[in-house]
Backbone as a chain_set.jsonl record, in Angstrom:
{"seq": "XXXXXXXXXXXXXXXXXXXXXXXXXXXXXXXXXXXXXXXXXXXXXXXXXXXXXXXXXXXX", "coords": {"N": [[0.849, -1.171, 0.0], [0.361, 2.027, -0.891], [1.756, 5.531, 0.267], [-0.393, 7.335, -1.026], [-2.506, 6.082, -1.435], [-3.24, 5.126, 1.556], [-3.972, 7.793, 2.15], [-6.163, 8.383, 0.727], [-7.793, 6.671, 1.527], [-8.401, 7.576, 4.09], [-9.103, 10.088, 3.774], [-12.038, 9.011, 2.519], [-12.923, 8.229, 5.172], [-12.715, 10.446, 6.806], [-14.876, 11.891, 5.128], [-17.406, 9.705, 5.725], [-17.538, 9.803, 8.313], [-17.793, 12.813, 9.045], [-20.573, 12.885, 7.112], [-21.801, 11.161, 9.313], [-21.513, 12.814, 11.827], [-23.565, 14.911, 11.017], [-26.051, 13.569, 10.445], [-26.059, 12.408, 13.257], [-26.204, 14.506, 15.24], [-28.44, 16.365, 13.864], [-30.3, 14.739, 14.655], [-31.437, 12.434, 13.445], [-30.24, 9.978, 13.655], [-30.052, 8.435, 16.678], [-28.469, 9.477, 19.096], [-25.743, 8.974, 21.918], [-24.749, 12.58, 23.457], [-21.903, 12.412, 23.588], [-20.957, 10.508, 21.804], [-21.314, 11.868, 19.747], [-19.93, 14.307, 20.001], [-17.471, 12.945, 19.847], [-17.727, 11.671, 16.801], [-17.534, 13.941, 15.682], [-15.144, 14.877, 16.324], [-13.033, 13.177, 15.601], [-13.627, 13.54, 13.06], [-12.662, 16.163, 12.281], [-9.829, 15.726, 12.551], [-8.964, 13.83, 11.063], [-10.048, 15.04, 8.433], [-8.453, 17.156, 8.158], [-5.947, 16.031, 8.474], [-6.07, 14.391, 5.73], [-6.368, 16.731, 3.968], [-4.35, 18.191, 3.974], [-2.657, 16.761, 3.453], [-2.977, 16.344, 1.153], [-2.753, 18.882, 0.296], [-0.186, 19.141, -0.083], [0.732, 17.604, -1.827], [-0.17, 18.405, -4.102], [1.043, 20.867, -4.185], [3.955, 21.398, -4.378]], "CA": [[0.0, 0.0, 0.0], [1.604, 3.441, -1.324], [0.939, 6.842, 0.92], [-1.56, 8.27, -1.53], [-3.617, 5.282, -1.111], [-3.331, 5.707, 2.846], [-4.69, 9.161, 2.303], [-7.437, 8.53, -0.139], [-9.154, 6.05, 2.108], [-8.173, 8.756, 5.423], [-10.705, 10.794, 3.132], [-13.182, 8.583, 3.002], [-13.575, 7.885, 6.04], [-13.706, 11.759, 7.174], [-16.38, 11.932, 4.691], [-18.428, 9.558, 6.272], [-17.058, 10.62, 10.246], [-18.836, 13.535, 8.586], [-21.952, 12.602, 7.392], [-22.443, 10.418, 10.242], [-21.638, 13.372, 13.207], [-24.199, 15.589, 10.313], [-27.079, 13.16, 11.232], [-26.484, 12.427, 14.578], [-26.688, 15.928, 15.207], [-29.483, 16.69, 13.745], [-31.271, 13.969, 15.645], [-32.027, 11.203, 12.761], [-29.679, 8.9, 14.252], [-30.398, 8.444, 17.624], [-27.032, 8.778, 20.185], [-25.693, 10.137, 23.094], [-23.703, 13.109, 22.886], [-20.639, 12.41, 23.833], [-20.796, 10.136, 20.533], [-21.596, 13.017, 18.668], [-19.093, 14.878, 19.793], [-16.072, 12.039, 19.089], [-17.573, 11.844, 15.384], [-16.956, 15.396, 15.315], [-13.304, 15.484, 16.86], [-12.892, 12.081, 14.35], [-13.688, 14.054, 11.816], [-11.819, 17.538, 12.254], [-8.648, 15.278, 12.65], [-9.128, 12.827, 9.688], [-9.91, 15.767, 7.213], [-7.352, 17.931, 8.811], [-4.805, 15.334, 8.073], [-6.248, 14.319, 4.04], [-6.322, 17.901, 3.078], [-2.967, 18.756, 4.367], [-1.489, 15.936, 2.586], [-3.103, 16.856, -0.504], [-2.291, 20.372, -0.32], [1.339, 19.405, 0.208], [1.35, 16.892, -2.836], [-0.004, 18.631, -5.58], [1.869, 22.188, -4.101], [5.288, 20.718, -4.137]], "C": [[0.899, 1.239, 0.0], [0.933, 4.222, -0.481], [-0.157, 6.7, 0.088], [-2.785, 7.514, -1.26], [-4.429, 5.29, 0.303], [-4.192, 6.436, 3.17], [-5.943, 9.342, 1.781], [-8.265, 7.563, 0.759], [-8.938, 6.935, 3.947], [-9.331, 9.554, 5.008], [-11.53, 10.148, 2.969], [-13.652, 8.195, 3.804], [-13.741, 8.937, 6.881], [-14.796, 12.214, 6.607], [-17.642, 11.315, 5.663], [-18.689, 9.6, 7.683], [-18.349, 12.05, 9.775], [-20.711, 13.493, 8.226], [-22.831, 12.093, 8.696], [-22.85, 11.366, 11.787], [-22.797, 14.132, 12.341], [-25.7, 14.765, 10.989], [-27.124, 12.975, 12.356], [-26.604, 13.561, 15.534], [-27.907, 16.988, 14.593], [-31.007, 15.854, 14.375], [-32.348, 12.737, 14.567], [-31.263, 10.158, 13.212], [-29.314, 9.495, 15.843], [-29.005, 8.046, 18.781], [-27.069, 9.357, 21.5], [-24.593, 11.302, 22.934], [-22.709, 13.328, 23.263], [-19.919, 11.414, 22.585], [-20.455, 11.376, 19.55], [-20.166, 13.946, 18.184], [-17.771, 13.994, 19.658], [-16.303, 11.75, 17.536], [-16.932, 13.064, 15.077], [-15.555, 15.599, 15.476], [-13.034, 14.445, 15.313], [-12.912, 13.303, 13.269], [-13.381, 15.429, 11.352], [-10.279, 16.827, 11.996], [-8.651, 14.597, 11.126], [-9.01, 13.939, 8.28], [-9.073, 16.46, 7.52], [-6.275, 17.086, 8.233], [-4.651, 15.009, 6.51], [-5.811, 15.685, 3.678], [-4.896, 18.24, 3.258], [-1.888, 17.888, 3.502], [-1.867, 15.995, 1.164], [-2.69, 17.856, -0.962], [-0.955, 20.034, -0.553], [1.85, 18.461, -1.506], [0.813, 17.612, -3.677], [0.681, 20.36, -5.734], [3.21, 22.326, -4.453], [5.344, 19.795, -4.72]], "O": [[1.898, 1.428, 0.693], [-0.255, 3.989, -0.257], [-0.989, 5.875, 0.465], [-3.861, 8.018, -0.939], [-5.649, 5.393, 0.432], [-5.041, 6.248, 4.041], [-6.74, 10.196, 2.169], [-9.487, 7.699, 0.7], [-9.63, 6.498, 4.867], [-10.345, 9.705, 5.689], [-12.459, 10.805, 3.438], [-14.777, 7.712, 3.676], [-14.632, 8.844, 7.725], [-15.653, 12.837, 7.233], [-18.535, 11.972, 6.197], [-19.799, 9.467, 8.198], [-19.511, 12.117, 10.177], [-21.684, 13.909, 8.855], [-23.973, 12.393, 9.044], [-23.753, 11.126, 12.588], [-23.65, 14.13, 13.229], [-26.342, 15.295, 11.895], [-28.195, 13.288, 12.877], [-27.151, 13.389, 16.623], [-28.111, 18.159, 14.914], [-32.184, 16.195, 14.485], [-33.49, 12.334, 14.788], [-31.907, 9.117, 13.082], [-28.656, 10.479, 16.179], [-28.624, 6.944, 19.178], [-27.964, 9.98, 22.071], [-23.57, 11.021, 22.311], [-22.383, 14.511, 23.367], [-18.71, 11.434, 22.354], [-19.486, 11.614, 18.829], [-19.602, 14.218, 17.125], [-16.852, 14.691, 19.226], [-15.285, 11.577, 16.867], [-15.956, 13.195, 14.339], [-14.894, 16.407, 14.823], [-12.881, 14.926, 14.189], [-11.871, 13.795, 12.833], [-13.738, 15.85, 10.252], [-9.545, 17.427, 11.211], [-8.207, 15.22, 10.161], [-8.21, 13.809, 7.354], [-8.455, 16.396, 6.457], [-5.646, 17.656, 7.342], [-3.584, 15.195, 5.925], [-4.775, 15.746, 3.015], [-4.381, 18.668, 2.225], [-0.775, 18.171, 3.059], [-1.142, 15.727, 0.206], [-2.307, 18.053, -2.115], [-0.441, 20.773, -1.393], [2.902, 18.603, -2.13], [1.634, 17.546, -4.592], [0.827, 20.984, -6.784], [3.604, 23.425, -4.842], [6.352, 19.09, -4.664]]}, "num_chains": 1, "name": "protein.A"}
């Protein structure tokens, strides 16, 4: 498995860290929120880390 590959499934899975804190925050999926809020950290970190490594590969 090469980095980029690494990184491309790092992004999909802040995508769906995303979608998933998106509904359980709006109250279609039913949690508690201390879930809520670890999708949310999950998913500040995860895309935080993809984008940064994208910016850096196609900048450089």
């Amino acid at each position: 498995m090469d980095l980029f590959l690494l990184f491309l499934i790092i992004g999909i899975i802040a995508y769906i860290s995303v979608i998933c804190s998106f509904l359980t925050g709006t109250g279609i999926l039913k949690v508690k929120l201390i879930v809520h809020k670890a999708l949310g950290f999950t998913s500040i970190i995860m895309a935080s880390i993809h984008g940064l490594y994208m910016l850096y590969i196609n900048l450089f």
